[in-house]
TORTI-280281 format. One line per 2 residues: number of its first residue (from 0); their letters; for each residue x, y, z of C-alpha. Coordinates in steps of 0.25 Angstrom, whole numbers. Example, Ala and Ser with C-alpha at 12.3 -4.5 7.8 and 13.67 -1.06 7.14 Angstrom:
% residues 2
0	as	49 -18 31 ~ 55 -4 29
This chain:
% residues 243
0	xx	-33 21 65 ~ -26 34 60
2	xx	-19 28 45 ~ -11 41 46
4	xx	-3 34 56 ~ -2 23 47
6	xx	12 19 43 ~ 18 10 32
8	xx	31 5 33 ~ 37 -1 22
10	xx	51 -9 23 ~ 61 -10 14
12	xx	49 -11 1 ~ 59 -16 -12
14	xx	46 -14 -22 ~ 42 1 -26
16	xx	28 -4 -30 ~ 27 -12 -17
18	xx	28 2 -10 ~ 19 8 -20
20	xx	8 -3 -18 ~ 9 0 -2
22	xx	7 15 -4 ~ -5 10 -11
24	xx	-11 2 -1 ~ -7 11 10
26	xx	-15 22 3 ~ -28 12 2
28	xx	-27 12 16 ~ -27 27 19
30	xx	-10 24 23 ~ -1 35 19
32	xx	11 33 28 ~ 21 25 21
34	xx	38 23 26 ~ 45 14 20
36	xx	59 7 23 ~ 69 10 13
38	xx	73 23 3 ~ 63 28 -6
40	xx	73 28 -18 ~ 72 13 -17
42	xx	60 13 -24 ~ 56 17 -37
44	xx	46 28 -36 ~ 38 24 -48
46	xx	34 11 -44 ~ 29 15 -32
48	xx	19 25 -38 ~ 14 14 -48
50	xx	8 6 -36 ~ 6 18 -26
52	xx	-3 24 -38 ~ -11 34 -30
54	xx	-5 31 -17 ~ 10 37 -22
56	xx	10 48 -10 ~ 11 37 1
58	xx	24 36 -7 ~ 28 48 -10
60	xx	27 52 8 ~ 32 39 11
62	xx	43 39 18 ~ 55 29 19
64	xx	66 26 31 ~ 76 16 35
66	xx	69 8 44 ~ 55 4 51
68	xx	61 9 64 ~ 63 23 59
70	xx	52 23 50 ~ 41 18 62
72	xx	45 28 72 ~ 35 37 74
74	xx	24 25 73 ~ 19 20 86
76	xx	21 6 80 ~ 26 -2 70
78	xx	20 -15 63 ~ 28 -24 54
80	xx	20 -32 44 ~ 26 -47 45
82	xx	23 -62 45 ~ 34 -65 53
84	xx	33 -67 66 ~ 43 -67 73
86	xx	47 -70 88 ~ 47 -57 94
88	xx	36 -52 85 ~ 23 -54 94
90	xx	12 -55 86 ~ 8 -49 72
92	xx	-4 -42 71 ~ -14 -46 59
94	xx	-17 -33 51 ~ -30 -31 57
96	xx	-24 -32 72 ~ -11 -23 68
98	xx	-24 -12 63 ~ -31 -14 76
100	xx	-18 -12 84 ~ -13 0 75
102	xx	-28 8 75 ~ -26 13 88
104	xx	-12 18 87 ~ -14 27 74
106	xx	-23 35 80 ~ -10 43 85
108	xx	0 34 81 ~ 8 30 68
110	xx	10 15 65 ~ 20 9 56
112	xx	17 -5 48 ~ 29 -10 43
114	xx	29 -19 29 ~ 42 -27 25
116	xx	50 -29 11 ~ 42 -36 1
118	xx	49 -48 1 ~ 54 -49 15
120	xx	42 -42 22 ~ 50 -36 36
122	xx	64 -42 42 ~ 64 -44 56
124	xx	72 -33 59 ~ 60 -25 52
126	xx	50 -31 62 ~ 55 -29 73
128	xx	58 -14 70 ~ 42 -15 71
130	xx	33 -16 82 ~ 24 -25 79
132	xx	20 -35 68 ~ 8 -35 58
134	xx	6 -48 49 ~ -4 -51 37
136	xx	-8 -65 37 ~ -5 -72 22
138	xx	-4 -86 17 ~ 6 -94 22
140	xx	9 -98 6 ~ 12 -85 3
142	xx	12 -75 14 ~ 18 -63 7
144	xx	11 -51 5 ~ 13 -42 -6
146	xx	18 -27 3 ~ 8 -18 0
148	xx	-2 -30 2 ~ 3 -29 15
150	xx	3 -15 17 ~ -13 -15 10
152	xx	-18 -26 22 ~ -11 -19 34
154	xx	-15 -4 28 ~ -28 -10 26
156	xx	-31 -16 39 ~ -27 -2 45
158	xx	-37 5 36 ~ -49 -4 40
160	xx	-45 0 54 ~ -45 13 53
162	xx	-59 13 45 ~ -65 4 57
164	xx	-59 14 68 ~ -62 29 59
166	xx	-68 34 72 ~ -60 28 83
168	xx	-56 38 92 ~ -41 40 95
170	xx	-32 34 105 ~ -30 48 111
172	xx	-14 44 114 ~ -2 46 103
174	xx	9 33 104 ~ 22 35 103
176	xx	30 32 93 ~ 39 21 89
178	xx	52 30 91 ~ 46 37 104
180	xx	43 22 109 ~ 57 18 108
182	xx	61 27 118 ~ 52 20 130
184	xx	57 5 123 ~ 71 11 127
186	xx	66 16 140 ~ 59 3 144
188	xx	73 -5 138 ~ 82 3 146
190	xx	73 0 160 ~ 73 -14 158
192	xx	87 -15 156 ~ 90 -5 167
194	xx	85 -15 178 ~ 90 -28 170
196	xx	76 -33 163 ~ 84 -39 151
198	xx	97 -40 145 ~ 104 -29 135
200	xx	101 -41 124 ~ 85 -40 126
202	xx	85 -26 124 ~ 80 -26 111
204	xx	69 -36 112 ~ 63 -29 124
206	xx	63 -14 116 ~ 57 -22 105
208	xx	45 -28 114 ~ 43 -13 120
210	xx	42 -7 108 ~ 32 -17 101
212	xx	23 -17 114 ~ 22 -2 114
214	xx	22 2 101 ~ 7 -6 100
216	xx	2 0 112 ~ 7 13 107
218	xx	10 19 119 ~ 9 36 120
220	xx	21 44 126 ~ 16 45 140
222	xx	13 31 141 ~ 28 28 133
224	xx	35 38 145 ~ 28 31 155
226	xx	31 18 150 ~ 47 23 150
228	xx	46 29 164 ~ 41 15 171
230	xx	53 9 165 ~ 61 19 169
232	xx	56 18 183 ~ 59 4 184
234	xx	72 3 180 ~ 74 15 189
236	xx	67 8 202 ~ 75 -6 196
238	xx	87 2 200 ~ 85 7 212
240	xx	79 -7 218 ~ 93 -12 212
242	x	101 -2 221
C-alpha cells in the first residue's frame, strides 16, 4: 500500500471546520492528497485552520474542481462511501475489503475515495460518477457519521494496510487511469453496437459496467489496447459474416 497514491475527495462540503477536522484525520493516517468539489472561496479560511491545527498544509495543497469525474481522472479507481445501495450498485465493500482491494493498485496507481455533503452524504448522480462503492456499517437508529469520522475509519483502515504489507513487493505493472480507461469503454461500446449487441438506449449502462469491472481490476495499457483490439476484431469479423 503506497498512501502517496491515496486520494481524498470531498463533495460539495458546506462546513469550513468539517474540512479542517478531515485534513486532520487525513494527516493521522500519513494522507496528504486532498480535492475537493466546489470553490475554495466557499469556505472560510480561518475555521478550517482552527480544526486542521498542524495538518493546515493538507489544505493549503488541496486542490478543488467541478466534479468527481474531473477530479478522479488520473486514479485507477474511484470508491464512493455510501449506505445506499442501490440497484446497479453491486456490492459495497466494508472498509477493511475496500483496503484489501486498494493495496495492490497504489503500489503504481492512485485511487480516489469519494465522501458526500454532510447532510445528504452522495446523490445518485455522484455515485455513479464512481466506480465502486464503500460503506461503514452504523446503527440503524442513527446511522449518520460525522464526515471527518468517516474520512478518519476509511483513512484508517488504509493505514493499518499499509503497516501489515511495509514489505510487500510491487505489482511490477502501472494501471491506467480513469480518463485513459474511458477510451477502451468507448471502444468496447462502439463494437457492441457495431454488430447489434444492445440498443442506442443501453449504452450508458453497458459503459457504466465496463468501467466499474476494469477499473478494480486495474488493467495496464497493453492489456487496455488488447482488450479494445479484440472488440474491434469482432465487430470487424461481425461485419464481414453479415456481408
Amino acid at each position: 500500500m503506497n498512501l502517496s497514491n491515496v486520494v481524498i475527495i470531498l463533495s460539495r462540503p458546506e462546513e469550513s471546520r468539517n474540512v479542517g477536522a478531515v485534513c486532520r484525520a487525513m494527516a493521522n493516517n500519513s494522507l496528504k492528497t486532498l480535492r475537493i468539489i466546489g470553490k475554495k472561496t466557499d469556505f472560510n479560511e480561518e475555521r478550517v485552520r482552527i480544526l486542521a491545527i498542524h495538518a493546515a498544509s493538507i489544505w493549503e495543497n488541496a486542490q478543488f474542481f467541478d466534479s468527481i469525474t474531473e477530479a478522479a481522472k488520473d486514479c485507477v479507481l474511484c470508491a464512493g462511501t455510501t449506505r445506499r445501495r442501490g440497484k446497479k450498485r453491486g456490492k459495497l465493500l466494508l472498509p477493511e475489503e475496500f483496503a484489501e482491494t486498494a493495496s495492490d493498485i497504489t503500489q503504481n496507481g492512485k485511487i480516489a475515495v469519494v465522501f458526500g455533503n454532510e447532510r445528504t452524504g452522495l446523490e445518485e448522480e455522484e455515485l455513479d460518477e464512481c466506480t465502486m462503492g464503500v460503506t461503514i456499517p452504523s446503527s440503524a437508529e442513527f446511522g449518520s457519521l460525522n464526515l471527518s469520522h468517516a474520512v478518519q475509519i476509511i483513512a484508517y483502515h488504509l493505514y493499518r494496510k499499509s503497516q501489515c504489507e511495509s514489505k510487500k513487493i510491487s505489482r511490477g505493472s502501472v494501471p491506467v487511469s480513469l480518463e485513459r480507461l474511458g477510451k477502451t469503454v468507448t471502444g468496447i461500446a462502439d463494437s457492441l453496437q457495431k454488430i447489434g449487441f444492445f440498443k442506442v438506449t443501453g449504452r450508458t449502462d453497458m459503459e457504466k459496467f465496463w468501467t466499474d469491472v476494469l477499473s478494480r481490476a486495474a488493467i495496464s495499457e497493453s492489456e487496455a489496447a488488447y482488450i479494445e483490439k479484440i472488440f474491434d476484431k469482432a465487430a470487424g469479423l461481425s461485419g464481414k459474416l453479415k456481408n
